[in-house]
N, C-alpha and C positions, 0 to 999 in steps of 0.2 A: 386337584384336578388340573391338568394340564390343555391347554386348548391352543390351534393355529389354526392359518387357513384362514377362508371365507367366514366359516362361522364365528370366529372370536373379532376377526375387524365386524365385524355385525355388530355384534353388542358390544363391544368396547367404543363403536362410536355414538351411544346412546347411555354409556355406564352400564350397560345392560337393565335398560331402561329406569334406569336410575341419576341423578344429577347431585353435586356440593358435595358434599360430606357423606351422602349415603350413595353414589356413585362406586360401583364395584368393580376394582380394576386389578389389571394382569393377570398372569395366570392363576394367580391362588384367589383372587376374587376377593382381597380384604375390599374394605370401605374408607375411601378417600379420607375420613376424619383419622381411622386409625395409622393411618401410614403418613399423615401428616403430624399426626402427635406424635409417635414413638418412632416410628423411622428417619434418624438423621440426617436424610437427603433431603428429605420434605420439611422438616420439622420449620416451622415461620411460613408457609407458605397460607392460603387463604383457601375458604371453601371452593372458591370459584376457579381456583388454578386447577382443578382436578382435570380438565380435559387436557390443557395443554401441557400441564406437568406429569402427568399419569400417562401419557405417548411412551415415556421413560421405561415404564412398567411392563408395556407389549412390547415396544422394540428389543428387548434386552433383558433376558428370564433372566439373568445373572441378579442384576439391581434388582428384579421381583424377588427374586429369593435372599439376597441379604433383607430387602425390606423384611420379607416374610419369617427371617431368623429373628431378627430383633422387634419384633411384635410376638413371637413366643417367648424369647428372654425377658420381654417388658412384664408381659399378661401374666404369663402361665396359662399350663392348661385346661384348666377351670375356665378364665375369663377369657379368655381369647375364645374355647368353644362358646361360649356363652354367648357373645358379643355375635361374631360371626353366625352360626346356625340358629339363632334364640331359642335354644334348648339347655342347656347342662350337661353334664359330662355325668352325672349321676342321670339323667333319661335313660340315657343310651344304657347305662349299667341293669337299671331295670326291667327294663323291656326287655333287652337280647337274652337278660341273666335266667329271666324265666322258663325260655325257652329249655328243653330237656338237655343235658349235659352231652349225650350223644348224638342229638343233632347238632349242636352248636360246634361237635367235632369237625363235622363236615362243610362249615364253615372258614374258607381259607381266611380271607381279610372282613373288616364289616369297615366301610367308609361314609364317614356322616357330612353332608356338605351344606353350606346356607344356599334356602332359596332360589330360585334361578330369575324371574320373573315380577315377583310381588311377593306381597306377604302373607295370600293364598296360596301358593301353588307350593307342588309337592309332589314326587315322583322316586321311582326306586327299580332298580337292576339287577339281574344276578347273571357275569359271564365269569365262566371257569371258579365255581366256587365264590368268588369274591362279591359278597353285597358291596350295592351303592344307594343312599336315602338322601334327600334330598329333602330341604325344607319342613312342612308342616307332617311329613310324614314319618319324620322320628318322631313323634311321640304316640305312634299308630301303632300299636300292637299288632293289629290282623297284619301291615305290612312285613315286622319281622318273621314271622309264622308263614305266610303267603313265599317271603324269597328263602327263606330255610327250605321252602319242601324245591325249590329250584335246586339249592344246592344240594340238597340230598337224591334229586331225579340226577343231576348232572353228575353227581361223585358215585352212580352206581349204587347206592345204597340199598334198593328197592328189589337187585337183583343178584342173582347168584354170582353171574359173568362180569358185571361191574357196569355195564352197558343201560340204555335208558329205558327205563320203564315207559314214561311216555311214547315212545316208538318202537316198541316190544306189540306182536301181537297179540300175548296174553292181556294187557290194555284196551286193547282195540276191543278184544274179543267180552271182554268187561263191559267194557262202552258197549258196544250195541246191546247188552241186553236191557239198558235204561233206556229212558223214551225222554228224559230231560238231563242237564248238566246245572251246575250250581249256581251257575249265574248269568247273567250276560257275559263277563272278563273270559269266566271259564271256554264261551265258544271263539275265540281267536286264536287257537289251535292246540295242541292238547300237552304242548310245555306248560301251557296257563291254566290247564284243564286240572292236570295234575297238581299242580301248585296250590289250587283253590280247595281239589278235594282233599291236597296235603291239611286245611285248616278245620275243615269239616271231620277228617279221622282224628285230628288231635281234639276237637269236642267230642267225638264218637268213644275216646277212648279215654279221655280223663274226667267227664262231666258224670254222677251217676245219673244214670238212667239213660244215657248215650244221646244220640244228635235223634232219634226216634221220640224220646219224650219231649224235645224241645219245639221240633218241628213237624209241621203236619206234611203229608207229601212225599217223607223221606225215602219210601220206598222208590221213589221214582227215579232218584240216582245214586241206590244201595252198593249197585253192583261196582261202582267207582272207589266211593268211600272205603270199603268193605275190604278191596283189595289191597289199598294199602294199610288197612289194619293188621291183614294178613302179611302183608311184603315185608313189615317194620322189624323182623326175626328175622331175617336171611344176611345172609353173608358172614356178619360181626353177631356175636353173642348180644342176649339183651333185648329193651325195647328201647329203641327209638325215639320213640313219642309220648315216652313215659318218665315224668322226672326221677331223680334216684340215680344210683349208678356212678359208673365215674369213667372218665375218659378214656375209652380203649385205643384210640386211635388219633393220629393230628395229620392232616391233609400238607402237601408236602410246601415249603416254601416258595415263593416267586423265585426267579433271580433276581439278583441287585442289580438295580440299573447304575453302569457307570460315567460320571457328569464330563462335559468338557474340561481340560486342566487351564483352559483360557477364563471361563467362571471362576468369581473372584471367593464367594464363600468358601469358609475354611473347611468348613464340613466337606464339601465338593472335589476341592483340593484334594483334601485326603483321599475321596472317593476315589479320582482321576487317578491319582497314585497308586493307588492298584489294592490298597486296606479296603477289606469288602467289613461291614457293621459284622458284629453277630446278634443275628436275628432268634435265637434258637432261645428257647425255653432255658431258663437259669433259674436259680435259689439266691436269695442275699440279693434282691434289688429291693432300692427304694422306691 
């Protein structure tokens, strides 16, 4: 994650509210201890140089992102995620893997990032396809399922046209025939409305005896659920929200963003040079 502006001198002059060693700096937000052990710029310096030596870090994404190379060359991706998010690289496998193979299609990126604030907090995004989770909430199943039905409201999945259900009259026209919505989250407007009853259709439709045997009341916000039980058939062959299947579809890439050729990492270098990665599905990787 990348951050400027006002909001990153904010918390970079507090480590983002953190100090020594577990101080979180520059853009990619390592922790003073590990960019003092394994990034060579830093390596002898003291827990307590993180403010003054860590300026390094924000004034100059270049020096962030060597650090940031040679703490994945050190780690690997295993420990580096570990360290950074305090989850595992096998969480993430688990939770997101569960989800149905044809939702997950509709899934462009999924981005896992450490904490922001403490070692409570936890928060999660979904713009153009691409999840963002944050802290304690990779290891939240409801929040994978909750921004899946985002990207599936946002990728058109839900309708013929490709366009959003959540702002689709047939929706609307759904909704008012309940007299309640699924939660509190659910009323801050009806991207979250959908998203929420996106988690209640995937109990509606893989639990037996549906979200009716579990819940009492259910009748009260059927007419929501119900429609995307129905919607989960349109467009692409198949269900949806049902595991089985196999990938019909892959959501299209970003563009590569290209670095400055004044940044010193080699990888960037290349970038600047005008070699774009290939990002595309291959066979014979390790």
């Amino acid at each position: 994650m990348l951050e400027n502006g006002c909001a990153f001198h904010a918390a970079f002059a507090a480590g983002n509210k953190k100090v020594d060693d577990s101080a979180e700096l520059g853009v990619y937000r390592n922790n003073w201890y590990m960019l003092r052990t394994y990034c060579s710029r830093f390596q002898g310096a003291s827990a307590s140089d993180w403010f003054n030596l860590g300026q390094q870090l924000h004034n100059d994404v270049g020096i962030a992102t060597d650090c940031q190379n040679q703490l994945w060359n050190a780690l690997g991706p295993d420990q580096y995620f570990g360290l950074q998010s305090g989850y595992r690289r096998e969480t993430v496998h688990d939770l997101f893997g569960r989800l149905p193979v044809k939702t997950r299609a509709y899934v462009r990126t999924l981005m896992i990032l450490p904490q922001e604030t403490g070692e409570a907090s936890g928060y999660a995004y979904t713009m153009n396809q691409d999840i963002v989770i944050y802290g304690k909430d990779i290891a939240n199943l409801m929040v994978y399922i909750h921004e899946s039905g985002h990207a599936l409201d946002l990728g058109g999945a839900y309708t013929n046209d490709g366009s959003y259900l959540s702002s689709s009259d047939d929706w609307l026209k759904y909704y008012n025939q309940d007299s309640k919505v699924v939660d509190g989250y659910a009323k801050t407007n009806q991207l979250e409305n959908v998203a929420q009853n996106h988690i209640v259709s995937s109990y509606n439709l893989n639990v037996p005896g549906g979200f009716g045997a579990f819940k009492s009341g259910w009748e009260q916000i059927s007419h929501q659920y119900t429609l995307l039980d129905q919607r989960q058939h349109t467009k692409t062959a198949g269900d949806k929200l049902r595991p089985g299947y196999a990938c019909g579809k892959r959501v299209k890439n970003d563009e590569i963003i290209r670095f400055p050729s004044t940044w010193t990492s080699r990888i960037m270098k290349k970038s600047a040079e005008g070699e774009k990665p290939n990002v595309e599905l291959m066979s014979g990787l390790e």
